[in-house]
SEROPA-506912 format. One record per residue: residue number from 1; residue in one letter; chain; x, y, z of N, C-alpha, C in turn. Coordinates in pm, whole numbers, plus 50000, padded with zeros to 5 digits. Atoms other than C-alpha are relative to their C-alpha. Last residue first. Layout:
! SEROPA-506912
zavex,lumba,vexba,nu,nv,nw,cau,cav,caw,cu,cv,cw
NUM,A,A,X,Y,Z,X,Y,Z,X,Y,Z
...
END
This chain:
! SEROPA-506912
zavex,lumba,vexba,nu,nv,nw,cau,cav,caw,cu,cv,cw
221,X,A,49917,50057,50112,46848,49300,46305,49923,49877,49898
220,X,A,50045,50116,50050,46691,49534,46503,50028,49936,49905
219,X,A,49945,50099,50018,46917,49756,46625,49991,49912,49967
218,X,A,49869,49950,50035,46777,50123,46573,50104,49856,49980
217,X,A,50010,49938,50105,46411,49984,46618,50117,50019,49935
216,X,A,50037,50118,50022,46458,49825,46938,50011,49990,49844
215,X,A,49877,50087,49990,46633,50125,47048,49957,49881,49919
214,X,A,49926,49953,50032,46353,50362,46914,50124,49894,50034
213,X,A,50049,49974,50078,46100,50183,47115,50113,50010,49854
212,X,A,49999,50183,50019,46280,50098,47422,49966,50006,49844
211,X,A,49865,50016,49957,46329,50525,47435,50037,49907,49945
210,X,A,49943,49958,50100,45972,50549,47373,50148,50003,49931
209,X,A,50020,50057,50065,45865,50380,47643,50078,50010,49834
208,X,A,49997,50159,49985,46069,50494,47878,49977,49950,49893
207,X,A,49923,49962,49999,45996,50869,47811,50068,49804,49947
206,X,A,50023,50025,50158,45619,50721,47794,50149,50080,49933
205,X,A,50060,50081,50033,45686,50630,48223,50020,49992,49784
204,X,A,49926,50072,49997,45880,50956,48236,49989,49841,49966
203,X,A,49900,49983,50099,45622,51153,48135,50114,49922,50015
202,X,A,50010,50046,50137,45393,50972,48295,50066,50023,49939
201,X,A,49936,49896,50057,45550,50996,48669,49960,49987,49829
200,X,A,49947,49925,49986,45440,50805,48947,50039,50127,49903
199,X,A,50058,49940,49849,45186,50594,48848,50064,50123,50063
198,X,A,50098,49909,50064,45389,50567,48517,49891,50025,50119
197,X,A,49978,49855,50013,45663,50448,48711,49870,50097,49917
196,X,A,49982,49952,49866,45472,50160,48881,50113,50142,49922
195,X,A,50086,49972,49928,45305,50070,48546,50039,50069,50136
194,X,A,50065,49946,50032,45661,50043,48350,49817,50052,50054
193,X,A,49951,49822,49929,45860,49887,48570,49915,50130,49967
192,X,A,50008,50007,49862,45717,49511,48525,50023,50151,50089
191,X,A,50071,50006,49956,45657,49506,48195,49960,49991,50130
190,X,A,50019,49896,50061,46000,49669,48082,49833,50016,50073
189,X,A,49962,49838,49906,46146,49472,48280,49916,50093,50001
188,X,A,50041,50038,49875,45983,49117,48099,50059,50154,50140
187,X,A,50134,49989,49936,46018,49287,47800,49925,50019,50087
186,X,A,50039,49873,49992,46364,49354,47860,49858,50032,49985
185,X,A,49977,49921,49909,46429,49008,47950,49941,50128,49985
184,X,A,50126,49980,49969,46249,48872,47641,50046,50062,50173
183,X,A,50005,50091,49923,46436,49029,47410,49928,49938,50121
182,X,A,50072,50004,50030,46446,49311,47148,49963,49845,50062
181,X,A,50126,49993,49914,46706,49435,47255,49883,49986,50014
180,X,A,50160,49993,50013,46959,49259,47082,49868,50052,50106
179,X,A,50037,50037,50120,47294,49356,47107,49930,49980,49918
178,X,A,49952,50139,49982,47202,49487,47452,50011,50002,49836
177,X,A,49935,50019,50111,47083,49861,47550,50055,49867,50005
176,X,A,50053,50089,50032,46762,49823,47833,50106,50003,49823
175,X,A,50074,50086,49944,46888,50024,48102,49965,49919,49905
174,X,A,49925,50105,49960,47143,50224,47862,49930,49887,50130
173,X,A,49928,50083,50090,46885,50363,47694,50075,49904,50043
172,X,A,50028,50120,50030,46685,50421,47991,50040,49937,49868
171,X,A,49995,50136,49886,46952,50625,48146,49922,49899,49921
170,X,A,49859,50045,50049,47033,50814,47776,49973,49901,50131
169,X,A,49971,50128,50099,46659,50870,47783,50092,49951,49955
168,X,A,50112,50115,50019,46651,51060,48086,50030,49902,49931
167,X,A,49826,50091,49878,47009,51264,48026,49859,49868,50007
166,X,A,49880,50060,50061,46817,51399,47661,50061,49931,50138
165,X,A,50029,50107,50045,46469,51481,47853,50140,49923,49938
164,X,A,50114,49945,50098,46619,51700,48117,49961,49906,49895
163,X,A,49911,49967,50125,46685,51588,48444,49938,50041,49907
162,X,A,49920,49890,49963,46468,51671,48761,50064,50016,49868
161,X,A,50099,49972,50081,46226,51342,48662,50093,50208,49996
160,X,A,49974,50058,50114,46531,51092,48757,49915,50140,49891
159,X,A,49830,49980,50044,46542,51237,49130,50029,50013,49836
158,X,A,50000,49825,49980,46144,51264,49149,50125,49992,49970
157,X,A,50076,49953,50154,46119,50885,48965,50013,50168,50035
156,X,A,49913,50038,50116,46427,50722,49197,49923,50119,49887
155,X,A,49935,49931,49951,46181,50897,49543,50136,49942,49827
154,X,A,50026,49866,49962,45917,50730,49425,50074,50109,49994
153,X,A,50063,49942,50115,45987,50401,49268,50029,50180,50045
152,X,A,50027,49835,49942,46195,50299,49575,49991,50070,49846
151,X,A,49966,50006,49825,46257,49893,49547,49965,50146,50026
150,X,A,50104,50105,49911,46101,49828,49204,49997,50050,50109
149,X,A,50136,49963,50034,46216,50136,49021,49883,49928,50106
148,X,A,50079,49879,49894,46513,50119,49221,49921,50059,49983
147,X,A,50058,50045,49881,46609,49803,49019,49945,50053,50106
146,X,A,50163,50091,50011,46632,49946,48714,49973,49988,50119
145,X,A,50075,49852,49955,47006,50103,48845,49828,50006,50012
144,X,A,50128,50057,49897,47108,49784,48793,49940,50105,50016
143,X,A,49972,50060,49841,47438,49911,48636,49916,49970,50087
142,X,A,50054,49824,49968,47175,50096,48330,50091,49922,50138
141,X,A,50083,49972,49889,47152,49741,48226,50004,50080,50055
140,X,A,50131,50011,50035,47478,49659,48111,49895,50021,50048
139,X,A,49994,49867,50042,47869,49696,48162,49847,49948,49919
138,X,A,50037,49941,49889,47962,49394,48385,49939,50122,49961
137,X,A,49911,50075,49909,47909,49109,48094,49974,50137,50132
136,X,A,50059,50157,49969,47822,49323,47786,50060,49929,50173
135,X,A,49898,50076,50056,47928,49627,47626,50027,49871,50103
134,X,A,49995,50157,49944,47589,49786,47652,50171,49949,49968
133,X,A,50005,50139,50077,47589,50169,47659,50041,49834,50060
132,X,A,49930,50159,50000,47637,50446,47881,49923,49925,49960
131,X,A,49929,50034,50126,47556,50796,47814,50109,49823,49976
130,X,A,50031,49871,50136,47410,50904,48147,50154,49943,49886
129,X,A,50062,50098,50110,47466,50570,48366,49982,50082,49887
128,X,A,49919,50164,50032,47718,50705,48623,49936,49907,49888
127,X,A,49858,49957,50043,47545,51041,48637,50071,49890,49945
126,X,A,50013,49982,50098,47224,50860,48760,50100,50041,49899
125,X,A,50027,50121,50077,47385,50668,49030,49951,50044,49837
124,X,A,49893,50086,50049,47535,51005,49110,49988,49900,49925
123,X,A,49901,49912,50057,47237,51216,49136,50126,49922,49954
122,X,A,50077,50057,50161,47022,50907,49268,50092,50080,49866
121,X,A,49992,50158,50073,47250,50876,49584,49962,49977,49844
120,X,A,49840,49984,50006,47265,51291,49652,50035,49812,49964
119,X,A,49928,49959,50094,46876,51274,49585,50134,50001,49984
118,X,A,50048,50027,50138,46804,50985,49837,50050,50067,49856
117,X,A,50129,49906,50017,47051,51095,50130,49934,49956,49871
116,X,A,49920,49852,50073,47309,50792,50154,49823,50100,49946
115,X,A,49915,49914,49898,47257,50480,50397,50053,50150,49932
114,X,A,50095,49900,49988,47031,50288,50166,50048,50094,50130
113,X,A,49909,49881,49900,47322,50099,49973,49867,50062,49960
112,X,A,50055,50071,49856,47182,49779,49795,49975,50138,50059
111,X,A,50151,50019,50044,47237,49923,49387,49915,49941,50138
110,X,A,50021,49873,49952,47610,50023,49527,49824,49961,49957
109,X,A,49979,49976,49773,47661,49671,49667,49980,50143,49953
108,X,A,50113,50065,49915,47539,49509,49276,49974,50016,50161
107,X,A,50128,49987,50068,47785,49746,49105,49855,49950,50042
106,X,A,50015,49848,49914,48074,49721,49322,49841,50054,49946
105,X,A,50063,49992,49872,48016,49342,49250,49955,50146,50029
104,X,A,49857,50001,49932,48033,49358,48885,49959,49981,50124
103,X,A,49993,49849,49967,47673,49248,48721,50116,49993,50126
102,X,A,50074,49901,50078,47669,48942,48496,50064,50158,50047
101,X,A,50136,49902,49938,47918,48745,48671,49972,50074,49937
100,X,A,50064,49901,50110,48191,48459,48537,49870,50061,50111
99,X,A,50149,50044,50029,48417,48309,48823,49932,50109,49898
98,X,A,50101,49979,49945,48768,48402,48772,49867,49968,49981
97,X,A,50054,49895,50031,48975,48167,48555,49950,50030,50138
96,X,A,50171,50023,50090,49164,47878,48730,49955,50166,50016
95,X,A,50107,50074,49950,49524,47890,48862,49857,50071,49921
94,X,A,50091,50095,50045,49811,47979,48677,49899,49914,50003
93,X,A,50007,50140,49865,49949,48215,48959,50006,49891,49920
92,X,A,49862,49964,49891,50096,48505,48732,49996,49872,50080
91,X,A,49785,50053,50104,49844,48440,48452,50097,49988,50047
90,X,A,50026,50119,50024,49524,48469,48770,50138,49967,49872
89,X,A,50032,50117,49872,49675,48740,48897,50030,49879,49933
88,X,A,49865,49977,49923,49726,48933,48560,50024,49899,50113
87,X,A,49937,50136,50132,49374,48859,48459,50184,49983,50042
86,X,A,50009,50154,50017,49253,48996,48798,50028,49920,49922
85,X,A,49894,50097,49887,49466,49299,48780,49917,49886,50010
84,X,A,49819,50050,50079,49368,49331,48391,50040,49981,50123
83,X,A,50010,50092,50087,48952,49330,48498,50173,49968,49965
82,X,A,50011,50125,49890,49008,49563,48781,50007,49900,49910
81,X,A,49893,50021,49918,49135,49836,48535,50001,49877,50112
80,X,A,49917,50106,50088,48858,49749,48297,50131,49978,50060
79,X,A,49994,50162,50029,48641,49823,48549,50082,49951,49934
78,X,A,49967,50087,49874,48800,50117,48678,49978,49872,49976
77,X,A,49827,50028,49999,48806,50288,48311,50059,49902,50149
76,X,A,49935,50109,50102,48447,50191,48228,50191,50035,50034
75,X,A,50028,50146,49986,48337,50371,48537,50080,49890,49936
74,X,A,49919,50057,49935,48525,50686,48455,50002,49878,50080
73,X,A,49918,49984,50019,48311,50705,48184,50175,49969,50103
72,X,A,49996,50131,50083,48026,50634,48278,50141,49986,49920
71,X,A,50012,50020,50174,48056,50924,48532,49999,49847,49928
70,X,A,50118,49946,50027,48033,50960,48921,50006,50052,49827
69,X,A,49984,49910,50132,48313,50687,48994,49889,50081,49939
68,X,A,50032,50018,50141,48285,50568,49329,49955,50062,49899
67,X,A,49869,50048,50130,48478,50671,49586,49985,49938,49885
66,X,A,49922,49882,50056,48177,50849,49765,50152,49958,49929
65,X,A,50077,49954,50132,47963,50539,49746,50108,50117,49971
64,X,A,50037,50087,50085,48209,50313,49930,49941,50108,49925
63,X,A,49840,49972,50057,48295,50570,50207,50023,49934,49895
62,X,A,50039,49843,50027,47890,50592,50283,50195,50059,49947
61,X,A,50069,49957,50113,47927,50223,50282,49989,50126,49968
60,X,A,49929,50086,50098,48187,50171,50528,49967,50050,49828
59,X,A,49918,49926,49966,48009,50473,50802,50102,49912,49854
58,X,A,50070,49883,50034,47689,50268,50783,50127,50034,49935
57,X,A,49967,50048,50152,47947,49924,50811,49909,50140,49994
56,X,A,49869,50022,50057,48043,50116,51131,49984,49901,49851
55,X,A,49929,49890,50017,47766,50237,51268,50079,50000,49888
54,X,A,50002,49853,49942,47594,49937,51286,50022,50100,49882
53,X,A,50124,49957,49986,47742,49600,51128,49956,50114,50080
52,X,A,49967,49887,49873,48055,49482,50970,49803,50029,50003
51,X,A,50008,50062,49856,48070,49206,50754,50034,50083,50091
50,X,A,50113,50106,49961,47974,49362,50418,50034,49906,50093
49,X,A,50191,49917,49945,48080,49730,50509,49940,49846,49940
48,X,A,50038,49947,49808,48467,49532,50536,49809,50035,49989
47,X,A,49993,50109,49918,48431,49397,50145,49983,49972,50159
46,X,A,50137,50121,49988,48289,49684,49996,50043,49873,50086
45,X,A,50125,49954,49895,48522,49899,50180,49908,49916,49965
44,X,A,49962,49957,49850,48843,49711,50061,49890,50046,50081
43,X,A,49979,50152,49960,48727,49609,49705,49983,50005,50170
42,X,A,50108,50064,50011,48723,50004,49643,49914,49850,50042
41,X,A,50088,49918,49891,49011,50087,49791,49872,49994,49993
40,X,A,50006,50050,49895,49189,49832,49564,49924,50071,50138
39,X,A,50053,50091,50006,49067,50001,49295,49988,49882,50098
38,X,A,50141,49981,49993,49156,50314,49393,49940,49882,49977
37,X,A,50032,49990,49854,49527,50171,49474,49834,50039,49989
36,X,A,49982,50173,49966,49550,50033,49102,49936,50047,50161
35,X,A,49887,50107,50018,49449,50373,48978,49975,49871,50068
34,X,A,50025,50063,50125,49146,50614,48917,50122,49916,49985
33,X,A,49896,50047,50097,49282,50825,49204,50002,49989,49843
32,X,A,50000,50166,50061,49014,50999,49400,50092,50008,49877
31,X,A,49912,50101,49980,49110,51263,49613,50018,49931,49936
30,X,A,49897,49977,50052,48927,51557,49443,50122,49904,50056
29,X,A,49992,50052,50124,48608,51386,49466,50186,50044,49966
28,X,A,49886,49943,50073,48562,51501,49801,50028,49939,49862
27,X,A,49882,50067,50109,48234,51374,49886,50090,50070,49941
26,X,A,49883,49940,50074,48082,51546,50198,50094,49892,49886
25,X,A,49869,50012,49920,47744,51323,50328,50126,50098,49887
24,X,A,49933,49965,50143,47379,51424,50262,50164,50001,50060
23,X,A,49958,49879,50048,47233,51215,50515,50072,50040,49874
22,X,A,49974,49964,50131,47090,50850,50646,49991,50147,49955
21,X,A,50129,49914,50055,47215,50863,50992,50012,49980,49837
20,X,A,50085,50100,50087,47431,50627,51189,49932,50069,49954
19,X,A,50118,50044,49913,47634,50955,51382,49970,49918,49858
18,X,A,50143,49905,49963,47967,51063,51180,49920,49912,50044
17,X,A,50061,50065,49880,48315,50915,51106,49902,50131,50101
16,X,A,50083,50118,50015,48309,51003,50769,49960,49954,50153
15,X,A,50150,49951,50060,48508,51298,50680,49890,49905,50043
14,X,A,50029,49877,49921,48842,51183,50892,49828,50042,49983
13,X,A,50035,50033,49832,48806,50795,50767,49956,50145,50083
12,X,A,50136,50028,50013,48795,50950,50393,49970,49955,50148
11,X,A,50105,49887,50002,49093,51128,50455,49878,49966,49964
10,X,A,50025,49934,49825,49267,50822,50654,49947,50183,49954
9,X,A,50086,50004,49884,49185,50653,50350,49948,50050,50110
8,X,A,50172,49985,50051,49283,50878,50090,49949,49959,50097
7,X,A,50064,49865,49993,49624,50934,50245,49847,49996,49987
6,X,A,50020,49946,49879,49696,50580,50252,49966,50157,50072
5,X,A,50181,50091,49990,49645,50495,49895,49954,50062,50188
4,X,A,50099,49932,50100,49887,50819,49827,49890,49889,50018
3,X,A,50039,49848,49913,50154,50658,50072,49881,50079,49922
2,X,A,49918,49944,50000,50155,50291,49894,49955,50126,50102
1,X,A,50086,49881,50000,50000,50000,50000,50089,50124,50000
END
């Protein structure tokens, strides 16, 4: 661990150790790396805030979301950076591939995380999906992001309904972009998300639709 991984921590430990509350917490952004050590700093809190409990995985996770990458862009550069130290590893050791997974981990522990003020969570999560596409495997599906239609329609559809129509339909582009989208997963999403946001929000609801529409259209092969 070098001196620059260790700085970050013990400046994310300073900012952080606060009362169990869900709040709007200080993200410095100007620490973060985008290197080998960020990546390992990443690994590091998800892994502690999932066997820790209280305060203190609160306090894990809320140091977890703020080191993660608030663009699609600087997404795709961490993953692929985690992707060459695990290939690396594994060529160095010669022991057996990594296990195959749809959706990365950091990706399926920030889509859990209800320890961060609603809009200052959706703001980012949304950010992180604006202009992102399918390139398969951990990079799909809007990063789960869908899934907070099911779990907290409400408060996802006021955050989501703030943007303007172009960032909108770049999230549900990339929620339902795939080689083929014209599948029966996305159906099956599509029919399941679609009534509980349009309760909430029509324009967004026929934002949606239209979106799927047009994609389905643009790739159909």
């Amino acid at each position: 661990m070098n001196s620059k991984h260790v700085y970050i921590i013990l400046a994310l430990l300073v900012s952080f150790i606060t009362s169990a509350q869900i709040t709007v917490i200080d993200c410095d952004n100007s620490k973060l790396t985008y290197d080998k050590a960020h990546v390992k700093l990443l690994h590091t809190l998800m892994d502690s805030a999932k066997i820790s409990k209280g305060g203190v995985k609160i306090t894990l996770e809320q140091q977890f979301f703020c080191v993660m990458p608030n663009s699609f862009d600087k997404m795709l550069d961490l993953l692929f950076l985690d992707s060459t130290i695990i290939h690396n590893k594994v060529k160095e050791s010669g022991g057996p591939p990594p296990k195959f997974h749809l959706d990365h981990p950091w990706v399926s522990f920030l889509s859990e995380i209800n320890c961060i003020e609603s809009n200052q969570y959706y703001n980012k999560y949304i950010d992180m999906c604006i202009d992102g596409f399918y390139g398969a495997d951990d990079i799909r599906n809007g990063f789960v992001i869908y899934k907070r239609f099911e779990t907290d329609t409400e408060a996802f559809c006021k955050a989501l309904a703030k943007r303007n129509d172009s960032e909108i339909k770049s999230v549900f582009w990339f929620i339902f972009d795939s080689s083929h989208p014209e599948n029966e997963f996305n159906q099956e999403l599509y029919d399941k998300i679609y009534p509980l946001i349009y309760k909430e929000n029509k324009k967004l609801a026929l934002l949606m639709k239209s979106t799927l529409e047009r994609l389905i259209k643009e790739k159909r092969h």
